[in-house]
C-alpha positions as CSV (number, residue, x, y, z in Angstrom):
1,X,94.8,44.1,45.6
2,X,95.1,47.8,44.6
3,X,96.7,49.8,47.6
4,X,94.3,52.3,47.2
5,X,91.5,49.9,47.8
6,X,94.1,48.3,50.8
7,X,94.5,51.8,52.5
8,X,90.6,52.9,51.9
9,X,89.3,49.7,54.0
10,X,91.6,49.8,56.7
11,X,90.2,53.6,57.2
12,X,86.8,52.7,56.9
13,X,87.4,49.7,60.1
14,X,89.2,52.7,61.6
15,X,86.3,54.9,61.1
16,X,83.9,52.5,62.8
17,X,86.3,51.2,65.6
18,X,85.0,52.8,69.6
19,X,88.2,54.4,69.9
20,X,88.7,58.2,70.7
21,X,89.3,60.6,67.3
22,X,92.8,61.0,67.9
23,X,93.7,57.3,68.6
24,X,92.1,56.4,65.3
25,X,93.6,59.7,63.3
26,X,97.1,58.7,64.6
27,X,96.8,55.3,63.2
28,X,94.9,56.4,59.9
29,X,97.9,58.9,59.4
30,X,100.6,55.4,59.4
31,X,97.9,53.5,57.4
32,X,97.8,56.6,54.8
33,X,101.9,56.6,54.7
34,X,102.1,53.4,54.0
35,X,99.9,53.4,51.5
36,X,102.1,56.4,49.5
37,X,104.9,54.5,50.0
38,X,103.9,51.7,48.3
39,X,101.9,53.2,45.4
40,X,102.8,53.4,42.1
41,X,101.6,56.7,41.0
42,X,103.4,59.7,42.1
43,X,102.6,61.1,45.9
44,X,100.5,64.1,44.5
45,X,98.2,61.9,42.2
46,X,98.4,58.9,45.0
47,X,97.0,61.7,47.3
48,X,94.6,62.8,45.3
49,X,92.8,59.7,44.5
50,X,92.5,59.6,47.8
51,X,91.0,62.6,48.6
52,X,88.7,61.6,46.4
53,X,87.8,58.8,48.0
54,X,87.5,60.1,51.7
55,X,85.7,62.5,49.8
56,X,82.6,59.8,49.3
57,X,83.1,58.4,52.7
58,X,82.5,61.8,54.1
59,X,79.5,62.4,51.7
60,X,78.3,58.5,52.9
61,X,78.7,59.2,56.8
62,X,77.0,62.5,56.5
63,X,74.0,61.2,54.9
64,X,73.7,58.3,56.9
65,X,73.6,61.1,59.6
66,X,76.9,59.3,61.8
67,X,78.5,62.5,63.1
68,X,81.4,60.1,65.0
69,X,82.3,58.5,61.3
70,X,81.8,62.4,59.8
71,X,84.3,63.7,62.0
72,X,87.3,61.2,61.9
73,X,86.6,61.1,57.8
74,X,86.9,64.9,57.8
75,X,89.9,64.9,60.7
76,X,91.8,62.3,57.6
77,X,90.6,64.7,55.1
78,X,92.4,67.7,56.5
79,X,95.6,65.1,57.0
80,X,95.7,64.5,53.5
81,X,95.3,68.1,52.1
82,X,97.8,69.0,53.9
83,X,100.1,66.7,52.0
84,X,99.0,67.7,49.2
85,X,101.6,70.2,47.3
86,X,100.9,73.6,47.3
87,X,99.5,73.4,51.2
């Protein structure tokens, strides 16, 4: 299976799990370094297709009007621009 298609639904059971914010933010930060270290494409693009992704999931929660699955996508958001270089 692709890793980005590995890492993106372990976020989204994160995203709906009753957990507080920074419980599920610690553990989507591992899930999201595991995934770079086992992708093939270099770190930048690897992050970037995932931006991209959380990107739609954030676009999804806020118009499904879920401001608990809003916030942690947005919360992983903000993890993963800041790996991105340049930040």
């Amino acid at each position: 299976m692709d890793q980005l298609r590995v890492c993106m639904e372990a976020l989204r059971v994160l995203a709906k799990e009753p957990e507080a914010l920074v419980s599920r933010a610690i553990t989507a930060e591992r899930r999201i370094s595991e995934y770079l270290q086992a992708a093939l494409a270099s770190p930048a693009l690897s992050l970037e297709n995932l931006r991209a992704e959380i990107d739609g999931e954030i676009e999804r929660s806020r118009a499904e009007r879920n401001t608990r699955q809003s916030q942690f996508w947005i919360t992983v958001q903000e993890f993963v621009c800041s790996r991105l270089p340049g930040n």
